[in-house]
C-alpha positions in Angstrom: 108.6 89.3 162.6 107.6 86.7 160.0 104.5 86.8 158.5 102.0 83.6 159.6 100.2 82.1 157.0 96.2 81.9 157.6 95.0 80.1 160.5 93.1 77.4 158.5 92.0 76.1 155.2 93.5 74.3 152.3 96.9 74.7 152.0 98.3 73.8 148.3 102.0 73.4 148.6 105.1 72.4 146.9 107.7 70.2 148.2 110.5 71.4 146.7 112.2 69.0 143.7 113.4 66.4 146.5 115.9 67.6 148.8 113.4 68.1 152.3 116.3 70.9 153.0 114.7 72.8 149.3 111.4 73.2 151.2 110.1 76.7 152.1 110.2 78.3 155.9 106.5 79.3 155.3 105.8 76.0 154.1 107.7 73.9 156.9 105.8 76.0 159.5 102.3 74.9 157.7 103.3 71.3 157.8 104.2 71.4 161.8 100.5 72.4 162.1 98.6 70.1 159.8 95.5 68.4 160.7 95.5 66.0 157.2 98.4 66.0 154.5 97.2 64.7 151.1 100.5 63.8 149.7 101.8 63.1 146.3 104.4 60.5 144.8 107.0 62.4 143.8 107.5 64.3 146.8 110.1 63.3 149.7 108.6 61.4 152.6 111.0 63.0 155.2 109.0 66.0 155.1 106.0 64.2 156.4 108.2 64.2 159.7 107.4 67.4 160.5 104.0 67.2 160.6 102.2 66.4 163.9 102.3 62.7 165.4 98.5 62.6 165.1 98.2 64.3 162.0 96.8 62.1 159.3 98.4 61.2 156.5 96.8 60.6 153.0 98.4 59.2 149.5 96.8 60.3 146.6 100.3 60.0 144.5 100.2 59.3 140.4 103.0 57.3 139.5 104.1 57.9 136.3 102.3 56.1 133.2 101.5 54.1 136.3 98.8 53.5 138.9 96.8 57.0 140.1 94.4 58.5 142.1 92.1 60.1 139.8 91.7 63.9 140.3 87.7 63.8 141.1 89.0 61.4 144.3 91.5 63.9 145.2 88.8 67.0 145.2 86.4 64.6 147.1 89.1 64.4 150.0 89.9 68.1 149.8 86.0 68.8 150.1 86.0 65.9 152.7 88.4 67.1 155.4 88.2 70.6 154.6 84.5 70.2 156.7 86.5 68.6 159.4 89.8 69.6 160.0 91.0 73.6 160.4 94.3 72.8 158.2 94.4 70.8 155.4 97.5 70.6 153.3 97.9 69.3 149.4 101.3 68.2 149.4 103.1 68.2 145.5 106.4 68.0 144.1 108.0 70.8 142.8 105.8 73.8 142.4 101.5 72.8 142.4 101.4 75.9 139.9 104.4 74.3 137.5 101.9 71.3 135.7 101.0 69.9 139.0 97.5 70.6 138.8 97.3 72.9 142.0 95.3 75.5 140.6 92.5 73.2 139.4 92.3 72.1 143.4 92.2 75.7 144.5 89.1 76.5 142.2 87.5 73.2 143.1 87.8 74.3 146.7 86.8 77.7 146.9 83.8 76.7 144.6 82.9 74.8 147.9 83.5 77.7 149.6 87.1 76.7 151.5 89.5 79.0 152.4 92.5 78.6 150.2 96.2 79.0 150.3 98.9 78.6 148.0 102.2 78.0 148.6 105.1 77.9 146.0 108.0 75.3 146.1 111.4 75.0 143.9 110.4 73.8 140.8 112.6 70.6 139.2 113.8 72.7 136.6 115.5 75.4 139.0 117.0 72.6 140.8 119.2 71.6 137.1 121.4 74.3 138.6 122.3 72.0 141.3 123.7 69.7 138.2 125.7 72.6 136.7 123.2 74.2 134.2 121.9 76.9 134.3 118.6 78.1 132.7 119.4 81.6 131.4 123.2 82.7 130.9 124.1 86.4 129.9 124.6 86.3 126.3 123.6 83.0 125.7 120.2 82.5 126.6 117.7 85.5 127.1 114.3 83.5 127.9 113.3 80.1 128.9 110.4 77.6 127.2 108.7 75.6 130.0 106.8 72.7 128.2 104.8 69.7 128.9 105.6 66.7 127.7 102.1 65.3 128.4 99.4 66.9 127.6 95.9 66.1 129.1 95.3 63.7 125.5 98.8 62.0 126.3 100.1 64.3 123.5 103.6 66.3 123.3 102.6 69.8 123.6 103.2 71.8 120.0 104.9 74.6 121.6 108.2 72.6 120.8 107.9 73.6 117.2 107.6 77.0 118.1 110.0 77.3 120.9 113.1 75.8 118.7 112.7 79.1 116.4 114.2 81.0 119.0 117.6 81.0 121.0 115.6 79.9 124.6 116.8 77.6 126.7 113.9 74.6 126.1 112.8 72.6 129.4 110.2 70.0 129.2 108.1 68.3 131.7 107.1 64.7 131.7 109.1 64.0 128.4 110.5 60.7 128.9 108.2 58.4 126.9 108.5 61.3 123.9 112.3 61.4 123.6 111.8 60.4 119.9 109.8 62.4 119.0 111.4 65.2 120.6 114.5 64.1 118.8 112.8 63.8 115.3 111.3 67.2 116.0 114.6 68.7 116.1 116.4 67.0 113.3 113.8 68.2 111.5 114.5 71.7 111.9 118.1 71.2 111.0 118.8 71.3 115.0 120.0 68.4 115.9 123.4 69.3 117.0 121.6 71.8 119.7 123.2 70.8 123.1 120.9 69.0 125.7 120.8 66.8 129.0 118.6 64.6 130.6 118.6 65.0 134.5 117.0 62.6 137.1 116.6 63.3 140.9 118.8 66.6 140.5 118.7 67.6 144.1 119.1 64.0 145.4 122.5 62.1 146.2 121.7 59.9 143.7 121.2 62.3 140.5 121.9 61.0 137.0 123.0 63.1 134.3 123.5 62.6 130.5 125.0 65.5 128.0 124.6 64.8 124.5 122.7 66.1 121.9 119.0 67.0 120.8 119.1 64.4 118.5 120.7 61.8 120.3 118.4 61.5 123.3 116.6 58.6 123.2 120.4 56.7 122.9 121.9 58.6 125.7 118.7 58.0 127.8 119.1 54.2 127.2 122.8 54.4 127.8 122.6 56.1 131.2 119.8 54.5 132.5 117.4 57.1 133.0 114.3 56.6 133.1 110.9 59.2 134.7 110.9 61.2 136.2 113.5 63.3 134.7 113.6 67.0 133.3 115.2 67.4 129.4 116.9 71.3 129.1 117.8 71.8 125.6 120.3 74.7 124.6 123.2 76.8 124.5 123.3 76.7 127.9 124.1 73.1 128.3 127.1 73.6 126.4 127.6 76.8 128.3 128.1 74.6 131.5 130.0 72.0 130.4 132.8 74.9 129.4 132.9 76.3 133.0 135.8 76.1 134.6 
């Protein structure tokens, strides 16, 4: 038999990197029980379906470089219906635990003394196998960098500069607006050439791709229309793919 989840409580969830179908048993059967879904932007509004008809829905989506809901809001509602519904569910994109901010709601809550729960979802970057690429490859790539390309200042994170000193496949988060500098980054390093992509909705029907290199992002962005959010892999392994047979 399947392990249930706990009866009630906050339920922090991902929804998977688009494609409803990508979304977990354990977290489909949570969402056919919810009381309230606080629900981000980026996440698929078909899986709201399978929440109850009288279950309430809440927005409390960030677009990107866009309008938000600030995070102290969000906690407010957590705290909010937590005192008056038995299952409350934080709806992300992706994976809450991937830079989505899920952990900081699961403190905030059991500070408050809720009951938390955390359920993972496939993160964007697992689904750039659905595009062809994948993120390690025997002999080719041995570890991955997962990197932000926003930090809390509105920064690129400096783990690029140390994460092009090794042979791991490079995947950054949130990097549209830094393509650039990304691309100067490399250059810099005498790593321009170093195979990359750019992928857009890559479990959705209508998924853009571009292949080109580290240094010629910011062109092959513009060129193929791409725009956030998208996930940039740089390495090997992009070449790797496009080799396949």
């Amino acid at each position: 038999m399947l392990k249930k989840e706990g009866d009630f409580g906050l339920f922090v969830m991902g929804g998977g990197p688009g494609d409803p179908e990508l979304i977990t048993l354990k977290a489909f059967r949570v969402l056919e029980r919810a009381d309230v879904i606080l629900y981000d932007n980026l996440i698929n509004k078909d899986l709201l379906e399978f929440a109850p008809k009288d279950c309430k829905l809440v927005y409390v989506g960030k677009q990107p470089y866009g309008n938000f809901t600030p995070q102290e809001v969000i906690h407010e509602l957590i705290r909010e219906y937590a005192q008056t519904h038995r299952v409350v569910v934080r709806l992300k994109g992706g994976d809450p635990f991937i830079f989505g901010r899920g952990f900081e709601e699961i403190l905030f809550a059991k500070e408050h003394g809720i009951q938390t729960h955390y359920i993972p979802g496939i993160s964007s970057m697992q689904a750039i196998g659905l595009s062809g690429i994948p993120l390690t490859h025997r002999g080719t790539s041995e570890s991955m960098w997962i990197i932000t390309g926003t930090k809390k200042d509105g920064s690129l994170s400096k783990d690029l500069c140390c994460a092009i000193q090794s042979s791991a496949t490079v995947v950054i988060y949130m990097g549209m607006k830094k393509l650039a500098e990304i691309a100067d980054i490399y250059k810099a390093a005498g790593l321009g050439n170093m195979p990359a992509a750019i992928i857009q909705h890559a479990s959705l029907p209508q998924q853009k791709k571009v292949v080109c290199t580290a240094e010629n992002l910011p062109q092959a962005a513009e060129k193929g229309g791409l725009t956030y959010p998208a996930i940039i892999i740089i390495g090997k392994v992009v070449a790797a793919a496009a080799v396949q047979p």
